[in-house]
N, C-alpha and C positions, 0 to 999 in steps of 0.2 A: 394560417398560424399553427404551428405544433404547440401539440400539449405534453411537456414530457413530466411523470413522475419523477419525484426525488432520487426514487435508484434507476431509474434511467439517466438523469443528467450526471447523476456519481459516478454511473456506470463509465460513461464517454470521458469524463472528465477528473474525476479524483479517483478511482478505483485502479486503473494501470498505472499512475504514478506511485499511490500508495505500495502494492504487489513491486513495481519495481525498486521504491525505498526500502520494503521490508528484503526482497531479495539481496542485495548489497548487502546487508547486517549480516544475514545470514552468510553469507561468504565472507563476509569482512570475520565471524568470530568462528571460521574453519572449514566451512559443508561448502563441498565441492557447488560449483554450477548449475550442473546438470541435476543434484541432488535438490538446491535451494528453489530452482525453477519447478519441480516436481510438486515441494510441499507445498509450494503458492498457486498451480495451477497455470504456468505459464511457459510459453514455449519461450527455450533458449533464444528465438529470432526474433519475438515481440520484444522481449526481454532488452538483446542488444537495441533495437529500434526505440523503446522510448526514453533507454538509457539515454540514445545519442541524440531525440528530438527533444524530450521535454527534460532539459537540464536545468532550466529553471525553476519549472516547476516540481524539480526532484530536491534542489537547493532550498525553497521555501519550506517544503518537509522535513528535511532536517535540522535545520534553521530554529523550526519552531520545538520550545522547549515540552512542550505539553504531548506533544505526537512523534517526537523522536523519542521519549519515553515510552511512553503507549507501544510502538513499536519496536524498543529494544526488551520490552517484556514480552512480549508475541514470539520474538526472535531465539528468546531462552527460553519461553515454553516449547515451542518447535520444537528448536534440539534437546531438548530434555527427553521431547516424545510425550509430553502431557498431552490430557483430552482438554480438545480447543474448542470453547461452543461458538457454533456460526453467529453470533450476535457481538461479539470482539469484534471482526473486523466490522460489522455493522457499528460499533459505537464508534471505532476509529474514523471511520467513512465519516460520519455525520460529525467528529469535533472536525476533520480536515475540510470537509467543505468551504468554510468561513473565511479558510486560505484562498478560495479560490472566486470569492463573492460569491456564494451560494447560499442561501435560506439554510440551517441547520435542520433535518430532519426530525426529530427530537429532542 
């Protein structure tokens, strides 16, 4: 039986969906691709790839009201070029989990 911690199961499971919903906004309010893929840390091929796999689980993320927000503020701090503290996406991680039947991290 595997024993995985909280950001290991996020990791596999709500963190490249997230990165890919955040990426879309980012393009959707102007910043190239290749540009949006960059500030998320994610290669343009994962990118296309969970675009095209996990479309469900990209729809339940913006579906939900509390994390498409969360996420279209990330989106305009990005492009604003604000400092982003690594604990954002850590908060957003942990409300989307519950999307996905996962225990909330904190």
């Amino acid at each position: 039986m595997k024993n995985l911690t909280y950001c290991e199961d996020g990791y596999f499971t709500v963190v490249p969906v997230l990165k890919t919903a955040l990426i879309l906004k980012l393009v959707n309010k102007g910043l190239q691709l290749r540009e949006a893929c960059k500030y998320v840390n994610m290669s343009i091929t994962a990118f296309e790839r969970h675009k095209k796999n996990d479309v469900e689980k990209i729809q339940k993320i913006i579906e939900d009201k509390e994390i498409s927000d969360m996420i279209n503020s990330l989106s305009t701090r990005i492009i604003n070029r604000e400092n982003i503290d690594s604990l954002t996406f850590c908060l957003l991680c942990s409300k989307a989990r519950r999307l996905f039947n996962l225990p909330p991290c904190f």
